[in-house]
C-alpha positions as CSV (number, residue, x, y, z in Angstrom):
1,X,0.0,0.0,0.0
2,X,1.5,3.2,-1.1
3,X,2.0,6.3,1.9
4,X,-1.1,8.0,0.1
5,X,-3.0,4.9,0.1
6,X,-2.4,4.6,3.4
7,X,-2.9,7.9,4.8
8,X,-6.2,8.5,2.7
9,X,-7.3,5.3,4.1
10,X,-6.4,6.3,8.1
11,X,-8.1,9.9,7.2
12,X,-11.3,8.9,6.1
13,X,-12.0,6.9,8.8
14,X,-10.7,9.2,10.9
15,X,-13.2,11.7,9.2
16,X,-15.7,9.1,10.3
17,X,-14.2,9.4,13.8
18,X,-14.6,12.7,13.8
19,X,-18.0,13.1,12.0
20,X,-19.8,10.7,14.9
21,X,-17.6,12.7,17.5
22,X,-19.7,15.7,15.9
23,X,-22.9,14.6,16.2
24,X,-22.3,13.3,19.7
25,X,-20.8,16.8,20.6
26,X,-24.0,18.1,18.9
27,X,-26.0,16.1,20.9
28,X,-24.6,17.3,24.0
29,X,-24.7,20.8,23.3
30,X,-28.4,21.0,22.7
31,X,-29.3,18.2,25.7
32,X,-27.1,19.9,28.6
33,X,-25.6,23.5,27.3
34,X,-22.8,24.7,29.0
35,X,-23.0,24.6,33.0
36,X,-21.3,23.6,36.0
37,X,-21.8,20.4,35.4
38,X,-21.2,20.2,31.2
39,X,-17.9,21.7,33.0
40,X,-17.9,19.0,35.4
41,X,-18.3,16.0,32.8
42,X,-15.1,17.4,30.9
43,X,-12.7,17.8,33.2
44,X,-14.1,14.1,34.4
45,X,-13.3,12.6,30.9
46,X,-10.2,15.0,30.4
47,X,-9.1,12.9,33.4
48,X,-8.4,9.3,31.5
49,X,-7.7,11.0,28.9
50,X,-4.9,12.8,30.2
51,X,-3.7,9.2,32.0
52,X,-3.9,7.8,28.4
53,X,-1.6,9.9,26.5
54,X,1.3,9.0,28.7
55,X,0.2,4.7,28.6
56,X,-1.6,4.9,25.5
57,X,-0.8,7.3,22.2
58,X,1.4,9.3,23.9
59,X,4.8,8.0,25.4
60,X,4.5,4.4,25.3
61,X,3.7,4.3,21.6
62,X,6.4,6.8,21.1
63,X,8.7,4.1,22.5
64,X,6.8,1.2,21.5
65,X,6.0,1.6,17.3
66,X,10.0,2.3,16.5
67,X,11.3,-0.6,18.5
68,X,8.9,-2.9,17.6
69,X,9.6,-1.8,13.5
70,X,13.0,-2.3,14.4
71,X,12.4,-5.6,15.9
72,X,10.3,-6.8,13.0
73,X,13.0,-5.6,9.9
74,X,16.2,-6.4,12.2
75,X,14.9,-9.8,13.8
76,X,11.9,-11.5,12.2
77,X,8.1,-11.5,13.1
78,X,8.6,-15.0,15.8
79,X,10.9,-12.6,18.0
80,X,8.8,-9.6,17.6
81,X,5.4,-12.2,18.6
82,X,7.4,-12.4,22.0
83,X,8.3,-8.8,22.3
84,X,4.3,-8.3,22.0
85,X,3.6,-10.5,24.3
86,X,6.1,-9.6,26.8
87,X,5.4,-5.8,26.3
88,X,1.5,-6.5,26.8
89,X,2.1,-8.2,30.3
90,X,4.3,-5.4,31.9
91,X,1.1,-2.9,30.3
92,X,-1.9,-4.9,32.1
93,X,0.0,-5.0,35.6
94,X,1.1,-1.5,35.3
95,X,-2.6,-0.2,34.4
96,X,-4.6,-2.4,36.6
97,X,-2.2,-1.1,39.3
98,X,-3.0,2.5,38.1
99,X,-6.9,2.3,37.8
100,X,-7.3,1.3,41.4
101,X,-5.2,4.2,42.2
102,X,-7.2,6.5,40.2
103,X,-10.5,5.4,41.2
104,X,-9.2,6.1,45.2
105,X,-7.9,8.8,44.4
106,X,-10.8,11.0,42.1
107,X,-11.0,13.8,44.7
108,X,-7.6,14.6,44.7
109,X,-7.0,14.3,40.7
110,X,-10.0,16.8,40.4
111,X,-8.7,19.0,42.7
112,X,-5.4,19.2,40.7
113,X,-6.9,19.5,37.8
114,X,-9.9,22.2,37.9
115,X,-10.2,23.5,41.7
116,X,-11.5,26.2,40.8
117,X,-14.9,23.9,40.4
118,X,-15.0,24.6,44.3
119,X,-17.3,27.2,43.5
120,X,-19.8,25.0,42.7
121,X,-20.4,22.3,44.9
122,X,-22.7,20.4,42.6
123,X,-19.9,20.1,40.1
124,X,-17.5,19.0,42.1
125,X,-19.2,16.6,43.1
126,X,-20.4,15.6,39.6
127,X,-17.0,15.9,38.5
128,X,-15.3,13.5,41.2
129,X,-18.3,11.0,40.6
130,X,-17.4,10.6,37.4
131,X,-14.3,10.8,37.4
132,X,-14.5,6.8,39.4
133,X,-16.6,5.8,36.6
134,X,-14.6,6.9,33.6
135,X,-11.2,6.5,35.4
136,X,-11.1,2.5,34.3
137,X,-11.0,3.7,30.8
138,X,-7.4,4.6,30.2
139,X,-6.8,0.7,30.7
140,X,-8.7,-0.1,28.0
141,X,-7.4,2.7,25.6
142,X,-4.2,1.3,26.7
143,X,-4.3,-1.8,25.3
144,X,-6.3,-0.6,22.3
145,X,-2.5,1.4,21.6
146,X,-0.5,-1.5,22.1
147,X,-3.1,-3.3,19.6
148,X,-3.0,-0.6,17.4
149,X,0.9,-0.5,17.4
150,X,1.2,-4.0,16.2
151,X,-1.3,-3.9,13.6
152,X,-0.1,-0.4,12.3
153,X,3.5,-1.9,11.7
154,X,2.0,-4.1,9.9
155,X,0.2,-2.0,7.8
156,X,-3.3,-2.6,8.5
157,X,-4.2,1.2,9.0
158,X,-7.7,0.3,8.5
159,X,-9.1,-1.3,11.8
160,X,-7.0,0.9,14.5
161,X,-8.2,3.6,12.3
162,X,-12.2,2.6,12.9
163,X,-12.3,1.9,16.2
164,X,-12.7,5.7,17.9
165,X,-16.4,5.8,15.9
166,X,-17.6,3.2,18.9
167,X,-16.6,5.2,21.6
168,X,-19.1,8.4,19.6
169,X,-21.8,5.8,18.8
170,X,-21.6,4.6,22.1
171,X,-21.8,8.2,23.7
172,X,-24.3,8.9,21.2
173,X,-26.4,6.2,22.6
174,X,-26.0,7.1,25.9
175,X,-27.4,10.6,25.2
176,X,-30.0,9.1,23.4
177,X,-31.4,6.6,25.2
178,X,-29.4,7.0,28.5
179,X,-29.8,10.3,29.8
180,X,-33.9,10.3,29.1
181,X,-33.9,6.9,31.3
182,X,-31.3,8.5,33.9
183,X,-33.7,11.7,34.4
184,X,-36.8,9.1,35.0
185,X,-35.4,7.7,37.8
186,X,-34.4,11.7,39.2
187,X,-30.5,11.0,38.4
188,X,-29.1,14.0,36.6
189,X,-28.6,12.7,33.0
190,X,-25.2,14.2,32.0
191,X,-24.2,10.9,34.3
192,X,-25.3,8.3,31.4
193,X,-22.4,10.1,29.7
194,X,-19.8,8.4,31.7
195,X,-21.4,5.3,31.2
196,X,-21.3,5.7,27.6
197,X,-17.6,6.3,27.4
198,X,-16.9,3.2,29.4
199,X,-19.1,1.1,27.1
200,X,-17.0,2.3,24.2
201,X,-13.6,1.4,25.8
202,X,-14.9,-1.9,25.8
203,X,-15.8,-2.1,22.2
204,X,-12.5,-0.3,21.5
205,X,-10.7,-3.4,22.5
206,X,-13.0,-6.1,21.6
207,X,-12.8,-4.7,17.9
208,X,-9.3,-5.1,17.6
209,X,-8.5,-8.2,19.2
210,X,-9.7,-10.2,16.8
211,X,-7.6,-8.4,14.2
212,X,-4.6,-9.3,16.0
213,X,-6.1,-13.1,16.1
214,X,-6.4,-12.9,12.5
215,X,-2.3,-12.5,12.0
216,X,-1.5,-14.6,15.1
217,X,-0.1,-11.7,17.1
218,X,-2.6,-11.8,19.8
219,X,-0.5,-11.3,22.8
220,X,-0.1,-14.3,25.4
221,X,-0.6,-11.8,28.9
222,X,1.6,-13.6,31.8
223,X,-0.2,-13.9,35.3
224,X,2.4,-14.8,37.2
225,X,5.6,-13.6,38.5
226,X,7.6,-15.8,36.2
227,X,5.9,-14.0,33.6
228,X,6.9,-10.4,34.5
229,X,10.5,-11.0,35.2
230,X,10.4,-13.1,31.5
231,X,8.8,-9.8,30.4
232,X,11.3,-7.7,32.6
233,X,14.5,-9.8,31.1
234,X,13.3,-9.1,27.5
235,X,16.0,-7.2,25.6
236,X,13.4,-5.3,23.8
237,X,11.1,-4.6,27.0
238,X,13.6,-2.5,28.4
239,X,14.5,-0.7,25.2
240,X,11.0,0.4,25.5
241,X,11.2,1.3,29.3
242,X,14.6,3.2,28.6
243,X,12.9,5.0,25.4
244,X,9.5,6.0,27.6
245,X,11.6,7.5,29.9
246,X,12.5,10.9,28.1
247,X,9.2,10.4,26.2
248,X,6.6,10.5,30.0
249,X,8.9,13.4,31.0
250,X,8.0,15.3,27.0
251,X,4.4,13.8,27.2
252,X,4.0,14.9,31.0
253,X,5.0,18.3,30.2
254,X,2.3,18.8,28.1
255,X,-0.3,17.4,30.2
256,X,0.6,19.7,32.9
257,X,0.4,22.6,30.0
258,X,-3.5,21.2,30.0
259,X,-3.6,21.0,33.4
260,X,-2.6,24.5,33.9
261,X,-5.3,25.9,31.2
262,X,-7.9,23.6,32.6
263,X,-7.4,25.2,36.5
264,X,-7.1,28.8,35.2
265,X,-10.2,28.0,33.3
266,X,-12.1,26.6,36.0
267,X,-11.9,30.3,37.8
268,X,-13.2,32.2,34.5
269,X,-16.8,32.4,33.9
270,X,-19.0,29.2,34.0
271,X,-18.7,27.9,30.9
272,X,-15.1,28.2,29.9
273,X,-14.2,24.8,30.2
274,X,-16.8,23.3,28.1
275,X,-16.5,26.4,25.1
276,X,-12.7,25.6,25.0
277,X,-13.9,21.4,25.0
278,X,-16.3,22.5,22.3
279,X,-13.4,24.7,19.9
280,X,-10.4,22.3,20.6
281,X,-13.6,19.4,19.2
282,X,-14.0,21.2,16.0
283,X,-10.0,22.2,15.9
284,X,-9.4,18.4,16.1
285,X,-11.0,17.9,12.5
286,X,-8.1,19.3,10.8
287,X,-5.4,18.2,13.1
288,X,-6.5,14.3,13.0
289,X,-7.9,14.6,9.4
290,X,-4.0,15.2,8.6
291,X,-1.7,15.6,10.9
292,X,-2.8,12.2,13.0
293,X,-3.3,10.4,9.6
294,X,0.0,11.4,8.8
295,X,1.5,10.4,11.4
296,X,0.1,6.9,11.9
297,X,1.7,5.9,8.7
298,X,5.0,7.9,8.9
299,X,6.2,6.6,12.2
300,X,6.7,3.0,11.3
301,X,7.8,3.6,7.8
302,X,10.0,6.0,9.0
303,X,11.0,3.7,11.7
304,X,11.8,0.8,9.1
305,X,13.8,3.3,6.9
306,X,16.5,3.9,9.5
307,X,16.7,0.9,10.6
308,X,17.4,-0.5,7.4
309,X,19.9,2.5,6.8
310,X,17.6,3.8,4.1
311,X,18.5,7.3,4.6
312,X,17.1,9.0,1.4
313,X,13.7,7.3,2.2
314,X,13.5,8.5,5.4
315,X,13.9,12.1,4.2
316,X,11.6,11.7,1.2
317,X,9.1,10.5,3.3
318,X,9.5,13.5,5.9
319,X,9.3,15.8,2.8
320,X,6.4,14.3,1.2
321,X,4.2,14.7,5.1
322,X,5.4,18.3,5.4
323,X,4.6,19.4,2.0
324,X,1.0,18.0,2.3
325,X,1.3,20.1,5.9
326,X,1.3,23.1,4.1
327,X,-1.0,22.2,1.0
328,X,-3.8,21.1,3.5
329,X,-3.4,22.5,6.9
330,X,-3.2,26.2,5.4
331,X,-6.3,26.7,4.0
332,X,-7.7,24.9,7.2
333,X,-6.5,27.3,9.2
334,X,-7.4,30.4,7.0
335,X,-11.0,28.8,7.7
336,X,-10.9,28.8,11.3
337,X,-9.3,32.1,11.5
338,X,-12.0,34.0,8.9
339,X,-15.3,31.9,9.8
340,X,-15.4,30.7,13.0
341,X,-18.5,31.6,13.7
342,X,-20.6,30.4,10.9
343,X,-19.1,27.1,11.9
344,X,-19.9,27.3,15.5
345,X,-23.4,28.9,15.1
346,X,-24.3,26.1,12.6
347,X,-22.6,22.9,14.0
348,X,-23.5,23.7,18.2
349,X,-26.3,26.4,17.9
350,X,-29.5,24.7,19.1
351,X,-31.1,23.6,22.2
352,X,-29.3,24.9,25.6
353,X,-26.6,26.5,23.9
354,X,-27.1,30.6,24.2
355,X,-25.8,33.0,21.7
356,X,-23.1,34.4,24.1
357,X,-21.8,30.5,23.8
358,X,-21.8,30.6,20.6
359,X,-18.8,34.1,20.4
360,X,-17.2,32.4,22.9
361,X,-16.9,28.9,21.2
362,X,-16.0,30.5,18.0
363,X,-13.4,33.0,19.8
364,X,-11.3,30.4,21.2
365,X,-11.8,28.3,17.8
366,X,-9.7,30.9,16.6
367,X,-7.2,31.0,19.0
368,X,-6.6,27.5,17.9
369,X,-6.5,28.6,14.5
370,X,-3.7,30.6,14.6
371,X,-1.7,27.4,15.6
372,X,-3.5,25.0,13.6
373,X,-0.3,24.7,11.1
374,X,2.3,24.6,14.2
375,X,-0.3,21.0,15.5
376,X,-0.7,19.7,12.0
377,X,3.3,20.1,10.9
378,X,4.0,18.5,15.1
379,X,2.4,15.1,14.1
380,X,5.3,14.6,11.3
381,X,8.2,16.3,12.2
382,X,8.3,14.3,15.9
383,X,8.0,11.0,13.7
384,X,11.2,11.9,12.5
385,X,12.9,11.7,15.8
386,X,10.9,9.0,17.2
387,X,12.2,6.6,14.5
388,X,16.2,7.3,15.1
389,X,14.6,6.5,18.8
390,X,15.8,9.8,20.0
391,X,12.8,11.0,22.2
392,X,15.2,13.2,24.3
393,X,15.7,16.1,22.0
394,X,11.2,16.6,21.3
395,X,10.9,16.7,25.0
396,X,13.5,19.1,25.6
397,X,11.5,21.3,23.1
398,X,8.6,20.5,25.0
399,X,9.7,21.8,28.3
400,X,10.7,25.3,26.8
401,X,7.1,25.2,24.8
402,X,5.5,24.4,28.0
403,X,7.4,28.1,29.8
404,X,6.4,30.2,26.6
405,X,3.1,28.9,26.9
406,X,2.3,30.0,30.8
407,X,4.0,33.4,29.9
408,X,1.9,33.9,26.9
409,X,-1.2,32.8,29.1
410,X,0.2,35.7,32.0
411,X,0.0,38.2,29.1
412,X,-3.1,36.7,27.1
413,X,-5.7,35.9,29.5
414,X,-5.8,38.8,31.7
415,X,-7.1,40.5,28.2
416,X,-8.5,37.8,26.3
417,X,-9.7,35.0,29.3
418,X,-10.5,32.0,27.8
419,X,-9.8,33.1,24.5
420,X,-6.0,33.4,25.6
421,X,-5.4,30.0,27.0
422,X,-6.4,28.7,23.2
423,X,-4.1,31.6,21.4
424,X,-1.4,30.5,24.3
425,X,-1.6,26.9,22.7
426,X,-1.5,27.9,18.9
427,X,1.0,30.3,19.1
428,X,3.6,27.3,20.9
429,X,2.7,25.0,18.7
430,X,3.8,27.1,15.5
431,X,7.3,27.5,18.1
432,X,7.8,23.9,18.6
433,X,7.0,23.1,15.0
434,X,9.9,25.4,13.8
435,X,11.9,24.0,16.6
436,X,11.5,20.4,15.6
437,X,12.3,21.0,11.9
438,X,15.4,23.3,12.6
439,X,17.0,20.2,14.3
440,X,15.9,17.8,11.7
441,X,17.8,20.2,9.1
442,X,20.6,21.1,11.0
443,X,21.1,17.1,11.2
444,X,21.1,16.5,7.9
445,X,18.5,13.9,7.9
446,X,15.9,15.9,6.4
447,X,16.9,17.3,3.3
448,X,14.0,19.3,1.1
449,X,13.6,18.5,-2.1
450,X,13.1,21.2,-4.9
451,X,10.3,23.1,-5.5
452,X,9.6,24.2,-2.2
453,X,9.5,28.1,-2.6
454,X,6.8,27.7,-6.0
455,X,4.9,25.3,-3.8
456,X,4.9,28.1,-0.7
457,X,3.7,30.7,-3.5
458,X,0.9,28.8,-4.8
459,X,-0.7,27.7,-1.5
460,X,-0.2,31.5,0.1
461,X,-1.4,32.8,-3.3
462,X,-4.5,30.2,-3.1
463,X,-5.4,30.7,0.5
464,X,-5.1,34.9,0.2
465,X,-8.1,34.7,-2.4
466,X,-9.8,31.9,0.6
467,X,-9.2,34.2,2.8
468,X,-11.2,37.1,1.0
469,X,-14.4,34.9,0.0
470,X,-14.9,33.4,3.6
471,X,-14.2,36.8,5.2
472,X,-17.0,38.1,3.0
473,X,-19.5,34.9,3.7
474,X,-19.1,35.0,7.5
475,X,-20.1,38.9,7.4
476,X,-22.8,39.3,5.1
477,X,-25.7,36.5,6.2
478,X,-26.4,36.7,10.1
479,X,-25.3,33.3,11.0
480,X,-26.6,33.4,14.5
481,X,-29.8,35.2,13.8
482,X,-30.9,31.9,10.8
483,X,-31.0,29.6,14.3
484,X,-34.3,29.0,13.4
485,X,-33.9,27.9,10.3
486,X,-31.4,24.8,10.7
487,X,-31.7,23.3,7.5
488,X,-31.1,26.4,5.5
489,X,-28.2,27.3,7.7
490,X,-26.3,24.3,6.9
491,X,-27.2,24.2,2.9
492,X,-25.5,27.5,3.2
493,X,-22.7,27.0,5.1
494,X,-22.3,23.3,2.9
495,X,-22.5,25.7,0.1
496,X,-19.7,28.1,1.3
497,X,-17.3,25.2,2.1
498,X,-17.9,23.6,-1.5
499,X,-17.1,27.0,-2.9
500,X,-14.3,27.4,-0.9
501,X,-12.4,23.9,-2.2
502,X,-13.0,24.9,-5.3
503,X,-12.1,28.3,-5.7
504,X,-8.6,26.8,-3.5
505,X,-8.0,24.1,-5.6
506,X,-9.0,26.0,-8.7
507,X,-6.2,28.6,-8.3
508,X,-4.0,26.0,-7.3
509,X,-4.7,24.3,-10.6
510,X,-4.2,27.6,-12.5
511,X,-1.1,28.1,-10.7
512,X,0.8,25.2,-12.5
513,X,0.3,23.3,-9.3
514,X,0.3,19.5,-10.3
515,X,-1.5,17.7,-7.8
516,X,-1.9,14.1,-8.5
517,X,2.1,13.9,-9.2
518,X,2.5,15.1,-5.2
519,X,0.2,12.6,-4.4
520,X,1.7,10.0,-6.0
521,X,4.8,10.5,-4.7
């Protein structure tokens, strides 16, 4: 399967990730608004989630994908069945251990994360309740990485890819059917939420273990102690450990970054958790759509390609991702910068959600926006350091992105408030971005190929003339006045975006810009 192939195949299920992630988010909006306790049911969920990007896509696949590439080109698929297996026996131990932790300790996590919800009781309350439901979670999302790993190495994008639309249909369900059925019996009904996200955990991980079945990878887990020093003694296990090391401290810096903007958030208005939960939702469509897709297939190619010496692939590879960055992520980020708020007022505006909600979502979506490029370009450029498994150097960048961030939120937020902690995050990412490719070219490794400064004209050339038609859209039809009329709202706004890809892609085309030849390489 070639690297377009490939990522085309992870982005459109990833778009159908996202598009059921939509209409759960949808859902939401109109059943519950944006309260105390919409606040309370994201900082409960931000919870696992937080836990899973240091066991799940964060630091432990960082670790795990190159060395088990490397184990797979250098050694053979038998050794790299017991590297799985062993890998996947330290994992269960080390999460079970961590779930009872979390579930004793919900008040305290809450606490560290949003006390500022000490204002309202109620929420608090919600939020540490929850948190003991949805805490169990991050084991399964765990094991769903280490599944997804293995069957990403060996190129079956496809399943790994699916599996986040059960955890929205699942959700979706639970906001369906659930929270009618939770307010019968006088329970407040944002609490069928958390049941919904632990229902999709477990179809998370029952989806994929078959797959593994299917190529006879499914790892054996050891209960014994015999088993975890076997796992312990594996050559590769501790390559791993020694890998994560660097890679907890890079991913644990940026989890305290979010746990920073969640507890200054919890002391703005009500409300400014959920409206930056509801902006970083839609700002996650472009960043998963291509940088996450991107990065999903690079790292284990990329992986393979040093480890087979392969030098010129490896940089070919980096320069195809980036220049699909900048063809892609651009005019994305020209959209969230110039019509924010048709999106917003369109997508979110029914139900509970309030007018005022609908500025504020749209003002941090544009905070994000101003990064969106800096996110996108992170998701390839780290690859490239992950696979010469040098995780040191992206976390040292991290910590110095995690000091400009808190100093742009001491200058943002006392002018902007929530608005500012999303601008804080955009502007970093563009920081770290340039940081991480500096190094890659200073190295040598990455080396552009030609045709870099027509391709920068085109796309700037492109998204200036995007730039003018959205800007124009968004101010002459009252987006948030049409709420009553849904359906013509969204023909229009279907209309704008259809408009919009072809008057981009049409200049492009004019420009000389041969598409289908960067594609196919």
């Amino acid at each position: 399967m070639s690297l377009f192939k490939a990522a085309s195949t992870v982005s459109l299920l990833t778009l159908a990730s996202r598009v059921t992630g939509l209409v759960r988010d949808l859902l939401m909006a109109s059943m519950f608004g944006a309260n105390a306790l919409t606040d309370a049911f994201n900082v409960a969920f931000r919870i696992p989630n937080l836990f899973r990007r240091l066991f799940a896509e964060g630091a432990f696949s960082q670790a795990f994908v190159p060395v088990l590439a490397a184990s797979k080109a250098q050694h053979g698929e038998e050794a790299t069945r017991r590297l799985i297996s062993h890998v996947a026996t330290l994992l269960f131990w080390a999460l079970l251990v961590t779930c009872v932790l979390g579930v004793v300790g919900a008040p305290l996590l809450v606490w560290l994360l949003a006390s500022g919800m000490r204002q309202s009781p109620e929420g608090y309350s919600a939020a540490v309740l929850m948190t003991r439901w949805m805490f169990p979670y991050i084991g399964f999302m765990s094991l769903v990485a280490l599944s997804a790993g293995v069957l990403n190495t060996w190129k079956r994008f496809a399943v790994p890819a699916a599996t986040p639309v059960l955890l929205n249909l699942s959700m979706i369900a639970a906001a369906v059917f659930g929270a009618p059925w939770f307010d019968k019996q006088g329970v407040e009904p944002i609490y069928a939420m958390a049941g919904g996200v632990m229902l999709g955990g477990v179809l998370q991980l029952g989806v994929q273990l078959p797959a593994l079945r299917r190529l006879g990878l499914l790892p054996r887990i050891g209960m014994s102690v015999q088993a975890l020093r076997a796992a312990w003694d594996e050559a590769g296990v501790r390559r791993i450990l020694k890998l994560m090391a660097p890679a907890l401290l890079g991913v644990g810096v940026a989890q305290v970054s979010l746990m920073i903007n969640t507890q200054i958030a919890s002391y703005l208005q009500p409300g400014s958790v959920t409206w930056l939960f509801y902006a970083d939702r839609l700002m996650e469509f472009p960043t998963a759509l291509l940088g996450v897709a991107l990065g999903v297939v690079l790292t284990p190619q990329l992986a393979s390609a040093k480890a087979a010496g392969d030098d010129e692939r490896y940089s070919n590879m980096l320069d195809w991702g980036l220049r699909l960055v900048l063809l892609l992520a651009v005019p994305c980020a020209v959209g969230l910068l110039t019509f924010a708020e048709p999106l917003v007022a369109t997508l979110f505006h029914r139900g509970a959600l309030r007018d005022e909600d609908v500025g504020k979502i749209a003002l941090a979506l544009i905070g994000y926006g101003a990064g969106l490029v800096g996110l996108v370009a992170i998701k390839v450029l780290a690859p490239g350091y992950y696979a010469s498994q040098d995780i040191r150097t992206p976390v040292k960048i991290a910590i110095v992105v995690l000091v400009i961030t808190q100093l742009l939120n001491l200058l943002l937020v006392p002018r902007l408030a929530h608005t500012g902690l999303a601008l804080s995050i955009g502007l970093a990412a563009l920081v770290n971005a340039g940081w991480l490719l500096v190094g890659l070219l200073r190295r040598g490794v990455y080396r552009p190929r030609p045709g870099w400064f027509l391709l920068l004209a085109q796309v700037v050339a492109a998204s200036s003339l995007l730039a003018l038609l959205l800007t124009w859209g968004s101010q002459h039809f009252d987006w948030i006045g049409m709420r009553a009329h849904g359906l013509q709202r969204a023909g229009l706004l279907a209309a704008m975006l259809l408009a919009s890809m072809l008057l981009y892609f049409g200049i492009l085309w004019v420009a000389g810009l041969k598409l289908r030849e960067l594609l196919r390489r």
